[in-house]
LODO-903262 format. One record per residue (C-alpha): chain; x, y, z; residue in three letters; residue number from 1. Coordinates in nm, 2 decimals, m for minus. Layout:
BEGIN
{ch = A, u = X, v = Y, w = Z, aa = ala, i = NUM}
...
This chain:
BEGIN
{ch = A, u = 12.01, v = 9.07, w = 7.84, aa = unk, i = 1}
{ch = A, u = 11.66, v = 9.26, w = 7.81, aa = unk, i = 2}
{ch = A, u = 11.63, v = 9.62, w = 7.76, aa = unk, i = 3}
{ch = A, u = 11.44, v = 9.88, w = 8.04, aa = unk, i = 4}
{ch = A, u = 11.11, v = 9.98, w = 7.83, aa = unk, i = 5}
{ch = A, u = 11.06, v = 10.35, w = 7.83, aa = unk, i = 6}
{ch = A, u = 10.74, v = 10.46, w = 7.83, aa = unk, i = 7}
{ch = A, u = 10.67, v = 10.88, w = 7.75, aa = unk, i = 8}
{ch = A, u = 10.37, v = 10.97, w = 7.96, aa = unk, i = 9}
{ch = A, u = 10.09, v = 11.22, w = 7.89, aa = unk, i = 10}
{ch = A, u = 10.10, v = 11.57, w = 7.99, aa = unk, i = 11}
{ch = A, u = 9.91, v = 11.66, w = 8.29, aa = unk, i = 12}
{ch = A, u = 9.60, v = 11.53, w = 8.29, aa = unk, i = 13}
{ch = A, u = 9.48, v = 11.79, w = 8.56, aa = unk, i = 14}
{ch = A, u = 9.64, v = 12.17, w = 8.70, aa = unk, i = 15}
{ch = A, u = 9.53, v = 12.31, w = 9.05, aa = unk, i = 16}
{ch = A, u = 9.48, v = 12.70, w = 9.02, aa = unk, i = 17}
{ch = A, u = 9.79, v = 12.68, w = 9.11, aa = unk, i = 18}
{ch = A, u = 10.11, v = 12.48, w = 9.08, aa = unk, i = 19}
{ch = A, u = 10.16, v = 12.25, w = 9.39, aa = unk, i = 20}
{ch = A, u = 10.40, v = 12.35, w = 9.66, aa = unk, i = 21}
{ch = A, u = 10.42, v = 11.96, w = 9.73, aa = unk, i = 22}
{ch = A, u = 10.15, v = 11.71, w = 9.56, aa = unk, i = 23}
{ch = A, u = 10.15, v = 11.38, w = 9.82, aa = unk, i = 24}
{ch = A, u = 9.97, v = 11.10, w = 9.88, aa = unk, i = 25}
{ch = A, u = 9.69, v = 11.04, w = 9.63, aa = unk, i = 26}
{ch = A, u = 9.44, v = 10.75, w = 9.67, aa = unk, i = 27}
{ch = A, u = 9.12, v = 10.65, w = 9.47, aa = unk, i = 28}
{ch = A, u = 8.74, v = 10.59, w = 9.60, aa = unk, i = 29}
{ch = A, u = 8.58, v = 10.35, w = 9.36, aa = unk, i = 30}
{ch = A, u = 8.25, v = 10.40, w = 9.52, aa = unk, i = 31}
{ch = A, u = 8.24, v = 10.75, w = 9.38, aa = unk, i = 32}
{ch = A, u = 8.50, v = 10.76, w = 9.16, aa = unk, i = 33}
{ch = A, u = 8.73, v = 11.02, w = 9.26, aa = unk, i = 34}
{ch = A, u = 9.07, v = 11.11, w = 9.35, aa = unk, i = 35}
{ch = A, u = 9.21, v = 11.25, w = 9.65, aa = unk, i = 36}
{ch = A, u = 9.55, v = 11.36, w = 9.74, aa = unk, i = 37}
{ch = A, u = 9.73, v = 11.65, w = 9.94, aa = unk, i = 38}
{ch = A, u = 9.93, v = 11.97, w = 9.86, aa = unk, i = 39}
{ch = A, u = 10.12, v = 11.90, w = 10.20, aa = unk, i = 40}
{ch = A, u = 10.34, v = 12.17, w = 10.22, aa = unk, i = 41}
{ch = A, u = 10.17, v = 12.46, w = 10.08, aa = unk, i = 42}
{ch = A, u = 10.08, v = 12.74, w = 10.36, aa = unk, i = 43}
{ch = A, u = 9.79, v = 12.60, w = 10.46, aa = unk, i = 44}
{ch = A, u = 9.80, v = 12.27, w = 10.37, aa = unk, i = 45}
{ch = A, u = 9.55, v = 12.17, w = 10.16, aa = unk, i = 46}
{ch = A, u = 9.30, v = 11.84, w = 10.07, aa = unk, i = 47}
{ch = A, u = 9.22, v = 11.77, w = 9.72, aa = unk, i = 48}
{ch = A, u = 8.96, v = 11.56, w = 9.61, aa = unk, i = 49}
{ch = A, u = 8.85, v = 11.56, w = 9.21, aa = unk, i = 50}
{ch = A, u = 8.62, v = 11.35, w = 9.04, aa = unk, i = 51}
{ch = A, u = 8.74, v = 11.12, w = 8.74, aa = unk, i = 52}
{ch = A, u = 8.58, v = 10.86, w = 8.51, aa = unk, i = 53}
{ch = A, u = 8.65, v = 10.55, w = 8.61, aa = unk, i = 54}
{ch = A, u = 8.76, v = 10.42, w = 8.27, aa = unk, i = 55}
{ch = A, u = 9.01, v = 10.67, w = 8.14, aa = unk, i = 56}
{ch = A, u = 9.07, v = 10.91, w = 8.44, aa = unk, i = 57}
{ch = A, u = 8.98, v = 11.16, w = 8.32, aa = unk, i = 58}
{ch = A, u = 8.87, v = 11.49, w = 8.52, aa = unk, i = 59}
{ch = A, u = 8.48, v = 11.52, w = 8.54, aa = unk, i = 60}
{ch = A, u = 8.45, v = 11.83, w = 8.67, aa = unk, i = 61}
{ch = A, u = 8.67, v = 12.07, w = 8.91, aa = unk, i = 62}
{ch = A, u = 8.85, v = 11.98, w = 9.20, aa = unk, i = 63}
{ch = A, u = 8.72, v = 12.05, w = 9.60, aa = unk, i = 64}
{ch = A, u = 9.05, v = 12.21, w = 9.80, aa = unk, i = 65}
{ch = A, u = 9.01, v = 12.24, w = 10.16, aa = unk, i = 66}
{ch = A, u = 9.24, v = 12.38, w = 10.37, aa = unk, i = 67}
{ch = A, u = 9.39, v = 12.19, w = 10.68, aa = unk, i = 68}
{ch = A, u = 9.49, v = 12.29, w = 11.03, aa = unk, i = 69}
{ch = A, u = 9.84, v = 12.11, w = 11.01, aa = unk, i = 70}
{ch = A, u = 10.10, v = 11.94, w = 10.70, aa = unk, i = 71}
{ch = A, u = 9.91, v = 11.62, w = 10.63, aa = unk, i = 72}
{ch = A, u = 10.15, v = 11.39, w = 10.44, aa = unk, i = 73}
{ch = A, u = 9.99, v = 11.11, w = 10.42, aa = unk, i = 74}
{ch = A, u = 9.60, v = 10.97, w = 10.41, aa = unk, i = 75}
{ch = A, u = 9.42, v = 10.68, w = 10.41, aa = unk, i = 76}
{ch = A, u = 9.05, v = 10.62, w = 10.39, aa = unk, i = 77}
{ch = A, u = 8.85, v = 10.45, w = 10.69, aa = unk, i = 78}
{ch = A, u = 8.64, v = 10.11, w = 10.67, aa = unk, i = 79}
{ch = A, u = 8.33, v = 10.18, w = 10.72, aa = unk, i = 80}
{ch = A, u = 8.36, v = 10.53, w = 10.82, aa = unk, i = 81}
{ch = A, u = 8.23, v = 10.73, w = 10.55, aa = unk, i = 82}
{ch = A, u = 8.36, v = 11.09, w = 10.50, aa = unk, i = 83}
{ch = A, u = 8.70, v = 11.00, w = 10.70, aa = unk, i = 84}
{ch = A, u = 9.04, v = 10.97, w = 10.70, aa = unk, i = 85}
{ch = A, u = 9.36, v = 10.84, w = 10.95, aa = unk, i = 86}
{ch = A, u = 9.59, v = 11.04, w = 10.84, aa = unk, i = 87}
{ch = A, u = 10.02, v = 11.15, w = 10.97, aa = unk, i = 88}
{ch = A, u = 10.02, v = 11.50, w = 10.97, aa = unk, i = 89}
{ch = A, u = 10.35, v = 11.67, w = 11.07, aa = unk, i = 90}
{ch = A, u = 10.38, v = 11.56, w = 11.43, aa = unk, i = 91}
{ch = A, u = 10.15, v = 11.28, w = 11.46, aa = unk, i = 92}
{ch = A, u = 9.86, v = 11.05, w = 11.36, aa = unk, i = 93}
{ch = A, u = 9.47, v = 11.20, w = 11.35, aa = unk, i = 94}
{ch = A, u = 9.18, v = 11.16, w = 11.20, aa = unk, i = 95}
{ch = A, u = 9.07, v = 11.41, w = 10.95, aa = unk, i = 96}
{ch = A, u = 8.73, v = 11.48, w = 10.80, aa = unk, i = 97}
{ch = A, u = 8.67, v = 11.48, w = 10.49, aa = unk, i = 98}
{ch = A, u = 8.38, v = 11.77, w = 10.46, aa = unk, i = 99}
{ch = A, u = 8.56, v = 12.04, w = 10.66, aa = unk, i = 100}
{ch = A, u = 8.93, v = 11.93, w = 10.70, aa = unk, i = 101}
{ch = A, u = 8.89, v = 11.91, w = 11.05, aa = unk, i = 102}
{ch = A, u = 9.22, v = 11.72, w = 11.22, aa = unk, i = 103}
{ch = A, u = 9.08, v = 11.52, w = 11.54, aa = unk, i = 104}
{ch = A, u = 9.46, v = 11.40, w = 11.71, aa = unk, i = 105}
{ch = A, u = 9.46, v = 11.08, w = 11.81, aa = unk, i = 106}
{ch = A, u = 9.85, v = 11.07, w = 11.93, aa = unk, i = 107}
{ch = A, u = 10.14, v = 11.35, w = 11.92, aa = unk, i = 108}
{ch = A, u = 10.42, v = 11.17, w = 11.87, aa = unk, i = 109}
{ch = A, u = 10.68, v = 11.45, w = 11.77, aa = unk, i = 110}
{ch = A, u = 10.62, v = 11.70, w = 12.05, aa = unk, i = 111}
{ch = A, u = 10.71, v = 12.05, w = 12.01, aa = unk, i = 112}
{ch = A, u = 11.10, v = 12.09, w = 12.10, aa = unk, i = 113}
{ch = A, u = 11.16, v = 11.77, w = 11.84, aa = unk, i = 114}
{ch = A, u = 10.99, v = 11.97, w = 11.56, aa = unk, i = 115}
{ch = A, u = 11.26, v = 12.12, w = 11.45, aa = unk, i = 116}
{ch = A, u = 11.44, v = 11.76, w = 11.39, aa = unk, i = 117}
{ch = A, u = 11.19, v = 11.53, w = 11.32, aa = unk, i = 118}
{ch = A, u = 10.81, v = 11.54, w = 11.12, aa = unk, i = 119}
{ch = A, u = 10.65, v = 11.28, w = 10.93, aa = unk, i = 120}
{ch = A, u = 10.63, v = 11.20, w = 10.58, aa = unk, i = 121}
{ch = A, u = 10.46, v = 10.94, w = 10.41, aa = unk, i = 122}
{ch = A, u = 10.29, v = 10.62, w = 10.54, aa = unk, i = 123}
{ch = A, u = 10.10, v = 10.30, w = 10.42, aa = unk, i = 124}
{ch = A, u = 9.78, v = 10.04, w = 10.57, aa = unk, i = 125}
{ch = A, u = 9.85, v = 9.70, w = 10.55, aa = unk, i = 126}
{ch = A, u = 9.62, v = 9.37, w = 10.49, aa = unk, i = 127}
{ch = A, u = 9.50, v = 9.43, w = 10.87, aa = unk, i = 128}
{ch = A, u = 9.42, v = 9.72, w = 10.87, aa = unk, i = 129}
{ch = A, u = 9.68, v = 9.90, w = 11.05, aa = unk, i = 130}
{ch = A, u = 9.80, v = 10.23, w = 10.98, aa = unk, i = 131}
{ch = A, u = 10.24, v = 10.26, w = 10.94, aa = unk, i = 132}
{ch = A, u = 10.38, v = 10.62, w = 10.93, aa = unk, i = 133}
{ch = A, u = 10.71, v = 10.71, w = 10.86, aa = unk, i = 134}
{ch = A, u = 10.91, v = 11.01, w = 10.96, aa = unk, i = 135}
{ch = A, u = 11.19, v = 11.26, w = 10.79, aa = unk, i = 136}
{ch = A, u = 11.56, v = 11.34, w = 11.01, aa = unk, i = 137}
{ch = A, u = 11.51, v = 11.69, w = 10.94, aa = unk, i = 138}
{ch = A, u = 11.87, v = 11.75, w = 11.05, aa = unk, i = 139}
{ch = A, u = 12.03, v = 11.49, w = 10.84, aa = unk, i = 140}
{ch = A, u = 11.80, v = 11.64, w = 10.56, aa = unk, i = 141}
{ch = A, u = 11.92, v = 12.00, w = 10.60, aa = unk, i = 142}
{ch = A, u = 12.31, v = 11.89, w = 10.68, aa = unk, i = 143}
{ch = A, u = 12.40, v = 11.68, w = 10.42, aa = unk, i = 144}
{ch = A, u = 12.17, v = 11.65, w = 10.18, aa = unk, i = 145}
{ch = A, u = 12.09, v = 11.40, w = 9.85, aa = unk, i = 146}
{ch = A, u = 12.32, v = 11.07, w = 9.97, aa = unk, i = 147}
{ch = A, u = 12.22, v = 11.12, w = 10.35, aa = unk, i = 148}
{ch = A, u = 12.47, v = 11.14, w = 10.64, aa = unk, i = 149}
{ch = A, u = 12.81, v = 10.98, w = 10.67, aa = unk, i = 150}
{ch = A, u = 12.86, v = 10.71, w = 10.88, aa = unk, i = 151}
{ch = A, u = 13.00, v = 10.95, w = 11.13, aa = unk, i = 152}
{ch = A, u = 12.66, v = 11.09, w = 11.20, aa = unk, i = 153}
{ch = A, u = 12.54, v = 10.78, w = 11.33, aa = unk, i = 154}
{ch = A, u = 12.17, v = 10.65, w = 11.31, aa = unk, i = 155}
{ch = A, u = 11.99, v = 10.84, w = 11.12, aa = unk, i = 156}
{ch = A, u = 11.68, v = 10.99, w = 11.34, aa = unk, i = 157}
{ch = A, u = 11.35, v = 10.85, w = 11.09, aa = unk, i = 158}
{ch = A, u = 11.16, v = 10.60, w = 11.24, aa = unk, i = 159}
{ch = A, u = 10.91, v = 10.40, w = 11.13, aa = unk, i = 160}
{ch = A, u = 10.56, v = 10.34, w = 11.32, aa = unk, i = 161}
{ch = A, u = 10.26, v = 10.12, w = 11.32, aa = unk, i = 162}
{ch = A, u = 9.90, v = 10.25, w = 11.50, aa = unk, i = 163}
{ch = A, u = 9.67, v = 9.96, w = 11.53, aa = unk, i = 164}
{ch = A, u = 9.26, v = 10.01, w = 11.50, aa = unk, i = 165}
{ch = A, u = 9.26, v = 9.94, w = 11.87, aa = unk, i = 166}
{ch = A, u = 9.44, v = 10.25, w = 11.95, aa = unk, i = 167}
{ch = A, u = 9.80, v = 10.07, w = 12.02, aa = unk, i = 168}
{ch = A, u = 10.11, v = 10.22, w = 11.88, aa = unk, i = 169}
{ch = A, u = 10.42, v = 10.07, w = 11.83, aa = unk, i = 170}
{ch = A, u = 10.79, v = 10.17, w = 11.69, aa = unk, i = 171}
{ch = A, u = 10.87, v = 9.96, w = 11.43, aa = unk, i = 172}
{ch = A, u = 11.19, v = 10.06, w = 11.29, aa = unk, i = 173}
{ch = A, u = 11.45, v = 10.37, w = 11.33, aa = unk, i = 174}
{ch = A, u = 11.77, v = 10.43, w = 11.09, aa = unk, i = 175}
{ch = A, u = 11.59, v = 10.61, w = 10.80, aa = unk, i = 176}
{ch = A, u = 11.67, v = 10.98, w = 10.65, aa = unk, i = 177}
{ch = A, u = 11.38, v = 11.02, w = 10.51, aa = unk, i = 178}
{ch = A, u = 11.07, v = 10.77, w = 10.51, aa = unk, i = 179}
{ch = A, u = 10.83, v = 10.70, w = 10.21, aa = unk, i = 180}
{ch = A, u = 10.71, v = 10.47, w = 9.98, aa = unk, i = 181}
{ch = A, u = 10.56, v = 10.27, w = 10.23, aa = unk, i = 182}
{ch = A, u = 10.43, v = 9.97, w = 10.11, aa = unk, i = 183}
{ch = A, u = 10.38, v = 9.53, w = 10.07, aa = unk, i = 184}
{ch = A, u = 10.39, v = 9.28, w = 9.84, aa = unk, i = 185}
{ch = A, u = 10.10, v = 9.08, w = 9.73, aa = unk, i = 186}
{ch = A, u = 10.15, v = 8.74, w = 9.95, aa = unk, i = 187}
{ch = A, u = 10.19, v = 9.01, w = 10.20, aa = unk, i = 188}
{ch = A, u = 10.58, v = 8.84, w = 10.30, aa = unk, i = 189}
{ch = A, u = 10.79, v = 9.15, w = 10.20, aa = unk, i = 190}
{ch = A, u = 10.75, v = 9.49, w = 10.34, aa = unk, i = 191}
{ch = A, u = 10.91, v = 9.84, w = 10.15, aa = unk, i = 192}
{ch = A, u = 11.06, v = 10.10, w = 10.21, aa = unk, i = 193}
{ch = A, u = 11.21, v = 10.38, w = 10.05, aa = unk, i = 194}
{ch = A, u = 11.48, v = 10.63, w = 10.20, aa = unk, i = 195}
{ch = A, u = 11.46, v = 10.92, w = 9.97, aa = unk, i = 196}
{ch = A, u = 11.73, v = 11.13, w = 10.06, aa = unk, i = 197}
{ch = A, u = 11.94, v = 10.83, w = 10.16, aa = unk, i = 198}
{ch = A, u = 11.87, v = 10.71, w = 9.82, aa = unk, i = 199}
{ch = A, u = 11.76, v = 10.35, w = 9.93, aa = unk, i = 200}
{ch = A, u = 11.51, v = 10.12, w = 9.88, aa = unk, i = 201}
{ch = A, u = 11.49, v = 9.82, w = 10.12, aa = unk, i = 202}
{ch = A, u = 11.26, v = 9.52, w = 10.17, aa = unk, i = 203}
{ch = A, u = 11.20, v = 9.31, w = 10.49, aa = unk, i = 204}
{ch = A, u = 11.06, v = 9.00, w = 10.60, aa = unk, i = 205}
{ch = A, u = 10.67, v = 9.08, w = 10.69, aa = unk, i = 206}
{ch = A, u = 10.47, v = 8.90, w = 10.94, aa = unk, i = 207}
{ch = A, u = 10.14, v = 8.93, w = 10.88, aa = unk, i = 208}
{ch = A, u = 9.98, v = 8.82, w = 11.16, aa = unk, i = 209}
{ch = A, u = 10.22, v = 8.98, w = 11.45, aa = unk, i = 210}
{ch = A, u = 10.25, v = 9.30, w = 11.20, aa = unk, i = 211}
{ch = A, u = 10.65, v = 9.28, w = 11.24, aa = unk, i = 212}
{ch = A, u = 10.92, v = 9.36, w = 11.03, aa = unk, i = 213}
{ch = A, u = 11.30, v = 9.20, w = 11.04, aa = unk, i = 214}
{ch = A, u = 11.59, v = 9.10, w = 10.77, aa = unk, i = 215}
{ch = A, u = 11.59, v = 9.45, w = 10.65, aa = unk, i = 216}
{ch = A, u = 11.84, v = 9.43, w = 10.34, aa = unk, i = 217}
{ch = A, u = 11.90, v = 9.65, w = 10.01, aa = unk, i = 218}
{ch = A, u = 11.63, v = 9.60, w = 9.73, aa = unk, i = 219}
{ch = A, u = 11.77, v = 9.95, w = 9.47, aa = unk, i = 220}
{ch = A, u = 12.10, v = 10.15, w = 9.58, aa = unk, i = 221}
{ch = A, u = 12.04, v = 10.48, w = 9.41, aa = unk, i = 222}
{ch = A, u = 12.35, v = 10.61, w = 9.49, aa = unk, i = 223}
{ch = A, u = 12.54, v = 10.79, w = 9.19, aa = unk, i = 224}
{ch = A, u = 12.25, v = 10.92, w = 9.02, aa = unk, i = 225}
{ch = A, u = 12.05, v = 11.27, w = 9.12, aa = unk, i = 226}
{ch = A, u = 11.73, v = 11.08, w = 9.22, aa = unk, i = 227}
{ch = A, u = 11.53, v = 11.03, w = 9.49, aa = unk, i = 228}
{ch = A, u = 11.29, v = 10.67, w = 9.55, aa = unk, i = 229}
{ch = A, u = 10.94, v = 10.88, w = 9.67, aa = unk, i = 230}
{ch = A, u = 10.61, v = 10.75, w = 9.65, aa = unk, i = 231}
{ch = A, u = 10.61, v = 10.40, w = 9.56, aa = unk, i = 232}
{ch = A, u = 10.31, v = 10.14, w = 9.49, aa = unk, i = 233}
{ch = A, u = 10.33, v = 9.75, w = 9.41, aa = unk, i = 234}
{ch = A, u = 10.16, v = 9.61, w = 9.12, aa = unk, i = 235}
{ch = A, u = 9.94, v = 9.20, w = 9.14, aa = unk, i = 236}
{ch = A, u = 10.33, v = 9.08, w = 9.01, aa = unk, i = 237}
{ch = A, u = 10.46, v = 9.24, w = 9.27, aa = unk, i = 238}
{ch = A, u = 10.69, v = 9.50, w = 9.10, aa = unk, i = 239}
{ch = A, u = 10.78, v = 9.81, w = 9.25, aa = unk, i = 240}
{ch = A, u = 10.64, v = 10.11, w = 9.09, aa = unk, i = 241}
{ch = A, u = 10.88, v = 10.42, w = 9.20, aa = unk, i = 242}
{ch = A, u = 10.80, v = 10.81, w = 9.16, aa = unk, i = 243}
{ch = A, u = 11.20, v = 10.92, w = 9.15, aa = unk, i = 244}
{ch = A, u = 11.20, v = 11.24, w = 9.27, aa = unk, i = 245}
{ch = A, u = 11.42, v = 11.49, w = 9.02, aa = unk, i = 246}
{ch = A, u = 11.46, v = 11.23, w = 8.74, aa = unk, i = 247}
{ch = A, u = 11.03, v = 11.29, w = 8.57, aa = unk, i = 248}
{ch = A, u = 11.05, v = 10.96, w = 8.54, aa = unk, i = 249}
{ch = A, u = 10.84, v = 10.69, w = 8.73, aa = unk, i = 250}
{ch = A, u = 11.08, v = 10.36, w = 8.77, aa = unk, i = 251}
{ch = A, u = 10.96, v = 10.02, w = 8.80, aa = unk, i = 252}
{ch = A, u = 11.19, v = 9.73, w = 8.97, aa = unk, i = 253}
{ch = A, u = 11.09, v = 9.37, w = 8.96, aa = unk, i = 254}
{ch = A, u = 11.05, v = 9.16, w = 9.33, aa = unk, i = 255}
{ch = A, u = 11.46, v = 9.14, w = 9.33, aa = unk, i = 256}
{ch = A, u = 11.54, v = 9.49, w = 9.24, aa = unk, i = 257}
{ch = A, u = 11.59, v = 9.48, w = 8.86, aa = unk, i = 258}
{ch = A, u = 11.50, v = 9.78, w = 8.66, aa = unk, i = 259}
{ch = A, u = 11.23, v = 9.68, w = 8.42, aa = unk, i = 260}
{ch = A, u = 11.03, v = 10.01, w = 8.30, aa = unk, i = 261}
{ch = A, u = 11.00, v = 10.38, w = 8.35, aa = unk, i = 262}
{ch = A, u = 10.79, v = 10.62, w = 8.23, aa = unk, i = 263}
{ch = A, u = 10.93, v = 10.93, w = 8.14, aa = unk, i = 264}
{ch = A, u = 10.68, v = 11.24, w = 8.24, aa = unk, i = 265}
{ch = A, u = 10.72, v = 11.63, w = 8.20, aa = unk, i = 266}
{ch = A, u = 10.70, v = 11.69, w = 8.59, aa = unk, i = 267}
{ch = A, u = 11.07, v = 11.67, w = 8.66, aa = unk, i = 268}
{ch = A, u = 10.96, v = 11.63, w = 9.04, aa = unk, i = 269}
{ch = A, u = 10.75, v = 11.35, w = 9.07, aa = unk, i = 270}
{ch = A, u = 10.63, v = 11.25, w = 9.46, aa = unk, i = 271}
{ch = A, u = 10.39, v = 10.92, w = 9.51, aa = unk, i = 272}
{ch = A, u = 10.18, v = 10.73, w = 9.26, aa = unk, i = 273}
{ch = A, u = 9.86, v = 10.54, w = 9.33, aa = unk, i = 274}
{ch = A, u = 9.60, v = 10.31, w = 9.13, aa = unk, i = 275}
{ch = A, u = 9.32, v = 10.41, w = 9.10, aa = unk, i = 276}
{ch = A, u = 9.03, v = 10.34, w = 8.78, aa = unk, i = 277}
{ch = A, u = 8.75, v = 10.11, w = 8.78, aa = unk, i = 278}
{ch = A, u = 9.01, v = 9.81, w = 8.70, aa = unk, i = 279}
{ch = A, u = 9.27, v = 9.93, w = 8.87, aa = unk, i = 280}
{ch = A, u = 9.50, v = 9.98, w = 8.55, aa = unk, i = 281}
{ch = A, u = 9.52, v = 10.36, w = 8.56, aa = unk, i = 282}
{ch = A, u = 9.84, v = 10.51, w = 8.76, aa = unk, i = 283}
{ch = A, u = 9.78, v = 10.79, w = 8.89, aa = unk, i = 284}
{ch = A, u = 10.14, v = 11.06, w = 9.01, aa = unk, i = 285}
{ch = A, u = 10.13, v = 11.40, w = 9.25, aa = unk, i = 286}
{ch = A, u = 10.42, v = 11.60, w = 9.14, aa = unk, i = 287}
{ch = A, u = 10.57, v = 11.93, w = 9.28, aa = unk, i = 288}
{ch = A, u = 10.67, v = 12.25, w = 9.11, aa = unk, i = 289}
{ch = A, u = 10.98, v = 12.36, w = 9.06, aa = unk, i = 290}
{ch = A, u = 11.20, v = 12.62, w = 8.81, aa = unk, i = 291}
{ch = A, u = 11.41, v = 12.43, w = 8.64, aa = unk, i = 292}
{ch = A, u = 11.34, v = 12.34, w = 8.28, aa = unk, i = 293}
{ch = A, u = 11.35, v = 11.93, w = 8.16, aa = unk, i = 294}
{ch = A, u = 11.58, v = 11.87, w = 7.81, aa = unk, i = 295}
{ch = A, u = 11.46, v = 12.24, w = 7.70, aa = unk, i = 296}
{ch = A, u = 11.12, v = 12.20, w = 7.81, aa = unk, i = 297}
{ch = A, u = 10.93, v = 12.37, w = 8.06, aa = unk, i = 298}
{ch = A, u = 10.89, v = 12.16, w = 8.38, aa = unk, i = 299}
{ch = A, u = 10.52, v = 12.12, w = 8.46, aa = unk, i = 300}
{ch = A, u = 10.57, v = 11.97, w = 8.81, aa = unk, i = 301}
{ch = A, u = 10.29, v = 12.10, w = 9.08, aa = unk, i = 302}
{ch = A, u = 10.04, v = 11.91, w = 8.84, aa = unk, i = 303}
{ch = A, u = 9.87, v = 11.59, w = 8.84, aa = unk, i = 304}
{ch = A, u = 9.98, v = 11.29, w = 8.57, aa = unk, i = 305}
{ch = A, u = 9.83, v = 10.99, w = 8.47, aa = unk, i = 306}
{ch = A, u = 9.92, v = 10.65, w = 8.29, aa = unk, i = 307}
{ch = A, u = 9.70, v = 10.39, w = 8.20, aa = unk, i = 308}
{ch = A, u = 9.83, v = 10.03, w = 8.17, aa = unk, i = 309}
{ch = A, u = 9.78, v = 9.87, w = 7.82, aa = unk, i = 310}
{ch = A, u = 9.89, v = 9.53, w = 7.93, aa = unk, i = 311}
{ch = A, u = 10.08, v = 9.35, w = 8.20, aa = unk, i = 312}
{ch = A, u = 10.02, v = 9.37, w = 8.53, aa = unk, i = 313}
{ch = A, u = 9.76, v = 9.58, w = 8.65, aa = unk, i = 314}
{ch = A, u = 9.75, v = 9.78, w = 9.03, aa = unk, i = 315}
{ch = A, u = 9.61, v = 9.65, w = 9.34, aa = unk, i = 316}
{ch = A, u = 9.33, v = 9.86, w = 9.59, aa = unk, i = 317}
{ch = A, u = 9.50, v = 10.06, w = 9.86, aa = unk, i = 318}
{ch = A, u = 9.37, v = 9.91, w = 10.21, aa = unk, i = 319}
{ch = A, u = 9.14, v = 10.09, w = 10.43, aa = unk, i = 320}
{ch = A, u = 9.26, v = 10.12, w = 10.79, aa = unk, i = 321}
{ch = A, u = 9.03, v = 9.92, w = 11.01, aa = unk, i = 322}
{ch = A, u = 8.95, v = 10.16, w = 11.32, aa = unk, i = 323}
């Protein structure tokens, strides 16, 4: 029986002014080499975008913060549309620019009197191009907490949607709690996601070409433990690489859920990794703050961590959504 490697990360390898309110979404431009990510629910939210060296990550000079009209939760760069994003922001999907922050709506799909029980959360761009957000059941959330609802409750509210480059948009799924980690495996066959309050993670059969999912089953049951599957990303062996929210550790699962590494950081809340680095070995984790110390150290969540890959499988590119 083989042992889980444990891995102790580096301290933060870059603090905001201030601590994050709730680090999300980072993704990496190769072309310029730098790193971009959101504090989605400070007040305003705010876009980050900091340069690095593309061998070691490291920061090459301060960070650019703009602030944002709405929560933006998730982004993703455009092909071929320099200096823009698609991006969910709390009630829908929008562009949003990349030199002013601007949020240009392209659908409202939460409408005002659903606020208060729905928003979205985190989302992911598949092979094709197409954009798939994933929302929160704010009222399952505030009721019942870590665990989700019991089955009394019903279907939980999340659902799961896909917006085409031509405009279309199509609901893909509904029964989560709380939607992230949204992502695919390399042959492009298996599609994830995570329910982080629900404590889940499940897979389902992907069809590349129709863009459908089906066969949703169990991939990780996190059920007994205090954390939470967040952010997630998929290495070229197709292992699962999970930020656990309150655990400071990010997790990684082989293709049939087995628990193979984790690396153990002092951000007790860790939200959503991304690769990033000229060879795509560097990992790169938003965290959030919080006030509760980690085995008698201070927790330095609301910072930005890093871990580069020595050997083994390396990261893959994050697509571009193609409208």
């Amino acid at each position: 029986m083989s042992s889980i490697q444990t891995i102790q990360g580096d301290p933060p390898f870059h603090k905001p002014p201030t601590p994050m309110t709730l680090g999300e979404a980072p993704i990496y431009r190769s072309s310029d080499s730098t790193l971009h990510w959101v504090d989605a629910l400070k007040s305003p939210s705010e876009l980050h975008i900091l340069p690095i060296s593309p061998l070691t990550g490291t920061p090459l000079g301060p960070s650019r913060i703009l602030q944002l009209s709405d929560s933006v939760s998730v982004h993703y760069f455009r092909k071929n549309v320099p200096g823009s994003y698609i991006c969910a922001y709390y009630a829908g999907i929008a562009f949003m620019d990349e030199k002013t922050g601007r949020l240009d709506v392209l659908r409202e799909i939460i409408h005002e009197s659903e606020r208060g029980s729905r928003r979205f959360n985190d989302g992911g761009v598949d092979s094709k191009g197409r954009f798939w957000a994933a929302e929160i059941d704010k009222n399952a959330v505030g009721a019942f907490g870590l665990g989700g609802p019991p089955e009394s409750y019903g279907t939980p509210k999340g659902r799961v949607w896909r917006y085409d480059p031509d405009g279309g948009l199509y609901l893909m799924f509904e029964g989560v709690v709380c939607g992230n980690g949204v992502d695919w495996s390399p042959d492009d066959r298996t599609f994830y996601l995570n329910d982080s309050v629900g404590q889940m993670v499940y897979a389902f059969d992907f069809d590349l070409e129709k863009g459908e999912i089906s066969n949703k089953r169990t991939l990780v049951d996190f059920h007994g433990t205090e954390g939470e599957p967040d952010g997630m990303v998929v290495d070229t062996d197709g292992n699962l690489w999970i930020a656990v929210y309150g655990t400071n550790r990010v997790m990684v699962f082989d293709p049939s859920g087995k628990k193979i590494k984790e690396l153990v950081f002092s951000g007790q809340r860790l939200t959503c990794p991304t690769w990033g680095g000229e060879n795509n070995d560097i990992l790169f984790v938003t965290s959030a703050k919080g006030s509760d110390g980690i085995e008698g150290q201070a927790d330095e969540g609301g910072n930005m961590f890093s871990y580069k890959v020595v050997d083994g499988p390396k990261g893959k590119p994050e697509h571009e959504f193609a409208g």
